[in-house]
DSSP file (Angstrom, degrees, kcal/mol; ACC not computed):
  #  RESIDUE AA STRUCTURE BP1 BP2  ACC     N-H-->O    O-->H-N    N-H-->O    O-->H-N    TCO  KAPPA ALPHA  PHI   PSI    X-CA   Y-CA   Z-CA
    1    1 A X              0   0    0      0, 0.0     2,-0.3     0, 0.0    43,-0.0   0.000 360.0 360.0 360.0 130.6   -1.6   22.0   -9.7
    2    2 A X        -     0   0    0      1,-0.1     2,-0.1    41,-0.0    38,-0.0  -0.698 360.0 -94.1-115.4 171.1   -2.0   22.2   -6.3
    3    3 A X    >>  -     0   0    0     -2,-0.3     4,-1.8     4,-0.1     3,-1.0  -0.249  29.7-113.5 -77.0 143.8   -3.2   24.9   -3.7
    4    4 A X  T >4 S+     0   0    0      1,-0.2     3,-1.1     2,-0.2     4,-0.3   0.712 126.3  39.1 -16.6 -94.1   -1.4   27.5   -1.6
    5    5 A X  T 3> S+     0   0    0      1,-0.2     4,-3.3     2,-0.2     5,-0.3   0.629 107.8  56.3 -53.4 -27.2   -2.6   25.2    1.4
    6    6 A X  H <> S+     0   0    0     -3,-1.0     4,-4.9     2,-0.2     5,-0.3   0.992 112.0  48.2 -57.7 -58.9   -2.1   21.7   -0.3
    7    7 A X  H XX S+     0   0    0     -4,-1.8     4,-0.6    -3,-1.1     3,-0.6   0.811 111.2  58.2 -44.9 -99.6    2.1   23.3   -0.7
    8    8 A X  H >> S+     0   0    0     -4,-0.3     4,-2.0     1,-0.3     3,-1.8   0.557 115.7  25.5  14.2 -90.2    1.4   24.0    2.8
    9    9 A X  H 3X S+     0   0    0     -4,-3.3     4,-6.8     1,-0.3    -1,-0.3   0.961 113.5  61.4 -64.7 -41.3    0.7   20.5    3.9
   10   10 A X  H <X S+     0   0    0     -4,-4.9     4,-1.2    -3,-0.6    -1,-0.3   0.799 103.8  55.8 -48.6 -13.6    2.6   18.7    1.4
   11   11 A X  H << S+     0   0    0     -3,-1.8     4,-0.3    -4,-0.6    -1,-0.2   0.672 110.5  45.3-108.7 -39.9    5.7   20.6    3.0
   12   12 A X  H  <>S+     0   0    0     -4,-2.0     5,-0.9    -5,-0.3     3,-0.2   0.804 107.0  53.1 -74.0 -38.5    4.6   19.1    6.4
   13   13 A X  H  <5S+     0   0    0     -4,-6.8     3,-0.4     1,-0.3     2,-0.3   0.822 113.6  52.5 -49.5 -79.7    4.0   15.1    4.9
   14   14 A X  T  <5S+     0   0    0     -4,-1.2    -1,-0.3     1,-0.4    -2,-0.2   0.306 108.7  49.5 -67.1 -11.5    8.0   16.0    3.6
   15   15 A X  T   5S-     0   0    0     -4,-0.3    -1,-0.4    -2,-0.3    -2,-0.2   0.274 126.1-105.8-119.3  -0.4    8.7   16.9    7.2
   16   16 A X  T   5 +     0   0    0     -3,-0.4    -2,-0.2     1,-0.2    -3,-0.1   0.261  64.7 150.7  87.1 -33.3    7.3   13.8    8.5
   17   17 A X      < -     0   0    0     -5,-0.9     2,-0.5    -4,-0.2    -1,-0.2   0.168  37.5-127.2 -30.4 136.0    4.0   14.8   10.0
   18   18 A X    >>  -     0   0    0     -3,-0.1     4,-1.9     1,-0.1     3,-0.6  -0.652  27.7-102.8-117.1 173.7    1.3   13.4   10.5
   19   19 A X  H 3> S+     0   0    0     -2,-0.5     4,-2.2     1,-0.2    -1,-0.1   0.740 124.7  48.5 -34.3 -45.3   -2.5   14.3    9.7
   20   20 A X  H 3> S+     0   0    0      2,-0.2     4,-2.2     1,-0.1    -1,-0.2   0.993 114.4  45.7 -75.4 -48.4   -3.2   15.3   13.4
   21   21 A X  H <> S+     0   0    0     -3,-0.6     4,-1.4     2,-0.2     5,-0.5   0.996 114.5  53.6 -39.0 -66.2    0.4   17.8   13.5
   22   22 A X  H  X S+     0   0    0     -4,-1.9     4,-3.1     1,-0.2     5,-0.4   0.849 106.6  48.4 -39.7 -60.0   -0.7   19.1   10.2
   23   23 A X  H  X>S+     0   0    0     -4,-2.2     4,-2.1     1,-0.2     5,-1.5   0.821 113.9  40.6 -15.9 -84.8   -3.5   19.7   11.7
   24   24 A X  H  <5S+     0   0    0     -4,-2.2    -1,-0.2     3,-0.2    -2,-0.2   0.799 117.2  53.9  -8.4 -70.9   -2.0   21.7   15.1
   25   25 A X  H  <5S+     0   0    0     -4,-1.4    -1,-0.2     1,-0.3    -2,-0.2   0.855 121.3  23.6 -75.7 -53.0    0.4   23.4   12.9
   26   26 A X  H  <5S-     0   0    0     -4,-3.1    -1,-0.3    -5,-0.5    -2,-0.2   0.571 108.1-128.3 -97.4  -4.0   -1.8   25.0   10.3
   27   27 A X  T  <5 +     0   0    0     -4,-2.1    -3,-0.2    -5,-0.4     2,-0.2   0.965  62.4 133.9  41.0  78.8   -5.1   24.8   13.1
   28   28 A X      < -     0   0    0     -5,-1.5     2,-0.3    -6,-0.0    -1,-0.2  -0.659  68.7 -91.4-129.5-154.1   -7.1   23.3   11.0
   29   29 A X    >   -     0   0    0     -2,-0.2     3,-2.2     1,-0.2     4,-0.4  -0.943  38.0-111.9-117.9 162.2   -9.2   20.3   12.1
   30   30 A X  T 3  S+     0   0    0      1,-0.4     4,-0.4    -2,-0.3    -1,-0.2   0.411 114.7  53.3 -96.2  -3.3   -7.5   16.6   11.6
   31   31 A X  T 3> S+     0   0    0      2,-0.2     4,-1.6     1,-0.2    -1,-0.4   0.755 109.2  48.0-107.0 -26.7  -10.2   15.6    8.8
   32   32 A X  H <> S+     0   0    0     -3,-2.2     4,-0.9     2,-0.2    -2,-0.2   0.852 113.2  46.2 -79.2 -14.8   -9.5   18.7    6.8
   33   33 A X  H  > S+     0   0    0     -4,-0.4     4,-0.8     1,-0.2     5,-0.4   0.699 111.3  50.4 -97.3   0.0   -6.0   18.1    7.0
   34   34 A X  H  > S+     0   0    0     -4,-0.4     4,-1.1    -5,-0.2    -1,-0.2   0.789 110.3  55.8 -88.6 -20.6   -6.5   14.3    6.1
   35   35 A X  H  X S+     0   0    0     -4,-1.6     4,-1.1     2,-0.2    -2,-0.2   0.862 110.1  42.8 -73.6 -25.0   -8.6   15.7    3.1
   36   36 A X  H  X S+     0   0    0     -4,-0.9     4,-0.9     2,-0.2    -1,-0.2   0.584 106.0  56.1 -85.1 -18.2   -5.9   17.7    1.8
   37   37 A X  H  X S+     0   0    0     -4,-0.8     4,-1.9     2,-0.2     5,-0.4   0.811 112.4  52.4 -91.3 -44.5   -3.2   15.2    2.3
   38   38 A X  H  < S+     0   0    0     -4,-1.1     4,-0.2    -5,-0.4    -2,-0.2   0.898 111.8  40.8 -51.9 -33.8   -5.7   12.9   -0.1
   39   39 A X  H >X S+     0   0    0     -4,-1.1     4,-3.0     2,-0.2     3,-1.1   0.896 107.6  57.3 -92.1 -16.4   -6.2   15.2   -2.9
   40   40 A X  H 3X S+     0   0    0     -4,-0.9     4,-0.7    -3,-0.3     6,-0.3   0.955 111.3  49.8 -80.6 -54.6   -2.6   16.1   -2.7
   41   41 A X  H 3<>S+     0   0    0     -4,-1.9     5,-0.6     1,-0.2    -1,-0.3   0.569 113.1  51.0 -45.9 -15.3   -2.1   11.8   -3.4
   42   42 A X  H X45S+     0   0    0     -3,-1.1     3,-0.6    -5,-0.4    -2,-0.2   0.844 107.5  41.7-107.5 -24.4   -4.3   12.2   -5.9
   43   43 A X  H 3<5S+     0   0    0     -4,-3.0    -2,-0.2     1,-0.2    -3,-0.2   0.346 115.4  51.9 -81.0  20.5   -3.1   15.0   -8.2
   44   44 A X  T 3<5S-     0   0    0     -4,-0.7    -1,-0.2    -5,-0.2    -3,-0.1   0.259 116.3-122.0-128.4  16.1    0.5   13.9   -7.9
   45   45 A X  T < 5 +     0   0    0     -3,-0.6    -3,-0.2     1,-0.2    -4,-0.1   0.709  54.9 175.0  88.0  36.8   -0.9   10.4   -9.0
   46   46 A X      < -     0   0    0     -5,-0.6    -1,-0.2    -6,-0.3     3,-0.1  -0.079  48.3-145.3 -89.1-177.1    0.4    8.7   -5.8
   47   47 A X  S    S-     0   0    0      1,-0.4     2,-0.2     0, 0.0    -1,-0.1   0.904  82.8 -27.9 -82.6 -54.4    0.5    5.5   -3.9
   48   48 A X  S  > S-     0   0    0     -6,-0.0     4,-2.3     0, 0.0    -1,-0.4  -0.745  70.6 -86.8-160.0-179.6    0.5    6.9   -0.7
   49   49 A X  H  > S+     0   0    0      1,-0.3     4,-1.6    -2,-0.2     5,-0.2   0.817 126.1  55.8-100.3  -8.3    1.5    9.8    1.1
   50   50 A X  H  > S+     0   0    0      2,-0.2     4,-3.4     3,-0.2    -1,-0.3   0.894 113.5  53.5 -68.8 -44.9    5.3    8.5    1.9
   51   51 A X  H  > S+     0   0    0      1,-0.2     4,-2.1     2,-0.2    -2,-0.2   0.984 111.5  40.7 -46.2 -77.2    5.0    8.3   -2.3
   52   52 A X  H  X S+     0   0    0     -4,-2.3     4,-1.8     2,-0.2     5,-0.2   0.684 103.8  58.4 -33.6 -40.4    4.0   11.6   -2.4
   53   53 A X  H  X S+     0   0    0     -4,-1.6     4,-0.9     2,-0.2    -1,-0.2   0.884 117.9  47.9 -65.3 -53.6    6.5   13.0    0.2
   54   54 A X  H  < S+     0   0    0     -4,-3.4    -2,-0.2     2,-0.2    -3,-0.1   0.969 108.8  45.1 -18.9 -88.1    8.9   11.2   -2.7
   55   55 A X  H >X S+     0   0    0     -4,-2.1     3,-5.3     2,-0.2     4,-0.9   0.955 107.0  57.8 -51.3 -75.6    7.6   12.5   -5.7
   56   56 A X  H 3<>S+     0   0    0     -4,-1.8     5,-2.4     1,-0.3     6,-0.7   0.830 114.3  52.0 -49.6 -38.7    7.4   16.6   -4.1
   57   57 A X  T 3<5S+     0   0    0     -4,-0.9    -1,-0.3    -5,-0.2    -2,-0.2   0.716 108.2  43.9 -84.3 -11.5   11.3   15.8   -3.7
   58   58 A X  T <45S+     0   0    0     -3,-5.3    -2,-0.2     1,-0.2    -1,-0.2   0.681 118.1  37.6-104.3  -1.9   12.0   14.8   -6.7
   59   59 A X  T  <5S-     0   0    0     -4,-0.9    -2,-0.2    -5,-0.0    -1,-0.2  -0.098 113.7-112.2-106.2  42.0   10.3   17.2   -8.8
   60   60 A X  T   5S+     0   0    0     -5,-0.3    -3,-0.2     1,-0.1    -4,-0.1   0.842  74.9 134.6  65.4  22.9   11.5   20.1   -5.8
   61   61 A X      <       0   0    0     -5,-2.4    -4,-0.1    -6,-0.3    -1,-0.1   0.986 360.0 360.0 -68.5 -39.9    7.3   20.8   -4.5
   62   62 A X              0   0    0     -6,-0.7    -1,-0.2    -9,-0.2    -5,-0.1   0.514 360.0 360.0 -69.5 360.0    8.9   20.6   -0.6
């Protein structure tokens, strides 16, 4: 399951952003939002975060 903020970013990968926008957007700083985009790849069992960006669209997460 992932967190209010993980849904957050994960909504931002689907949008095309990257770690340092995530960052900006949500003003947080570019290593927390690169930690968040990692566990989000790791509970949704992904390759990568274009995998992930995938996956969140095909079960509806974006």
């Amino acid at each position: 399951m992932l967190t209010k903020r993980e849904q957050e970013v994960l909504k931002l990968l689907c949008e095309g952003k990257n770690n340092i926008e995530i960052a900006e957007i949500l003003h947080i700083s570019k290593h927390t939002a690169k930690a968040h985009v990692t566990s989000i790849i790791r509970k949704l069992e992904c390759r990568n975060r274009t995998n992930a960006a995938y996956v969140a669209g095909k079960i509806n997460l974006s």
